[in-house]
C-alpha positions as CSV (number, residue, x, y, z in Angstrom):
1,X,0.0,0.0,0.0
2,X,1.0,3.6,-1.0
3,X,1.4,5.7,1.9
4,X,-1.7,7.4,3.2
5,X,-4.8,7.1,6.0
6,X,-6.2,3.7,4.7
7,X,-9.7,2.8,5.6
8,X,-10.7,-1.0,6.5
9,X,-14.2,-1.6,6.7
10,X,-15.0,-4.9,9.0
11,X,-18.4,-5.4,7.2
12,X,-17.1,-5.1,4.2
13,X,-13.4,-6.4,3.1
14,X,-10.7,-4.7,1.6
15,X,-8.3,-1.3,2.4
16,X,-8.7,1.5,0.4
17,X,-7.4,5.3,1.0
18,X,-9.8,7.3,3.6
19,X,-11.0,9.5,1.2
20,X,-12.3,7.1,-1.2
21,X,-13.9,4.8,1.7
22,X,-17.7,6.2,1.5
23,X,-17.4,5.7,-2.3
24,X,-15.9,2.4,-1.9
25,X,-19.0,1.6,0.6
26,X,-21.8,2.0,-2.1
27,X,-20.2,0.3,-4.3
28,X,-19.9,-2.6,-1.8
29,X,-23.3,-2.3,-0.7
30,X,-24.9,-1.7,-4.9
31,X,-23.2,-4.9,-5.5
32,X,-24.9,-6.7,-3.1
33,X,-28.3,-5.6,-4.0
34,X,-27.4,-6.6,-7.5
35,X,-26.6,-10.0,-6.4
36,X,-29.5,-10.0,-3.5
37,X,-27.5,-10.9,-1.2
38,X,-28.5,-9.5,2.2
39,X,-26.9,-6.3,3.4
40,X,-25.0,-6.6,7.0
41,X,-26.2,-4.5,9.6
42,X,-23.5,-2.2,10.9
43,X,-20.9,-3.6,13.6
44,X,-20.5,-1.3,16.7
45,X,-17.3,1.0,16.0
46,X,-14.4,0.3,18.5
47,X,-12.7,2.9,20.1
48,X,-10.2,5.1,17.6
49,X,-12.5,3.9,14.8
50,X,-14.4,6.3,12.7
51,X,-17.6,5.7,11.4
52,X,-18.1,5.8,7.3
53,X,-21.7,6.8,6.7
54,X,-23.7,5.1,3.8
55,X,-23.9,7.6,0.9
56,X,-27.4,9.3,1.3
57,X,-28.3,8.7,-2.3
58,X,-28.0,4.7,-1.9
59,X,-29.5,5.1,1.8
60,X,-33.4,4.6,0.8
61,X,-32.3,1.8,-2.2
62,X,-30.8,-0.1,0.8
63,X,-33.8,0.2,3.1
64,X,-36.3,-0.6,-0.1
65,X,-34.2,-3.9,-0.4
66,X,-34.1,-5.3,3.1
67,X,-37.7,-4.1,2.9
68,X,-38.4,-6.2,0.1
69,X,-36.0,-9.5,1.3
70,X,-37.7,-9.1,4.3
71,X,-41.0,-9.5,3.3
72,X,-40.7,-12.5,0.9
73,X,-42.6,-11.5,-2.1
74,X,-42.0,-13.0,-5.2
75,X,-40.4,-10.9,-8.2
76,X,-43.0,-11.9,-10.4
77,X,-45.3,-10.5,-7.8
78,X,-43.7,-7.1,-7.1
79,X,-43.2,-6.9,-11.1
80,X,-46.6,-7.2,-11.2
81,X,-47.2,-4.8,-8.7
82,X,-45.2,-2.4,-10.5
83,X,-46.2,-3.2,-13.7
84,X,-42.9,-4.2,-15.1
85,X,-42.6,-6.9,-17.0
86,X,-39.2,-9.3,-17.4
């Protein structure tokens, strides 16, 4: 690693430079609603950690999916729903 703050985020693997770590998080997090894959909840930070805060544009995308894995509806269902066809 160049030198730098580097970021690790224990919820979701990898080290990447400070700056770029909120990025790096909703990318993380996109790519596991693309796959839908359930998002981890948050571990408590320890002390000298800082917190990285989900970007606030992905923020109600995330809550919509564990919304929708949570309740179990079929896709063809919320398709449906929606009136979207695959």
């Amino acid at each position: 690693m160049a030198g730098g703050f580097y970021a690790r985020l224990p919820d979701v693997p990898g080290a990447l430079p400070l700056l770029e770590a909120q990025d790096a998080l909703g990318v993380a997090l996109a790519e596991l609603m693309r796959r839908q894959s359930e998002i981890p909840l948050p571990s408590k930070a320890k002390r000298g950690q800082r917190v990285i805060s989900v970007p606030l544009y992905l923020a109600p995308k995330i809550a919509l999916h564990a919304a929708v894995r949570e309740s179990k509806v079929s896709q063809e269902y919320r398709c449906l729903c929606l009136s979207v066809y695959n």
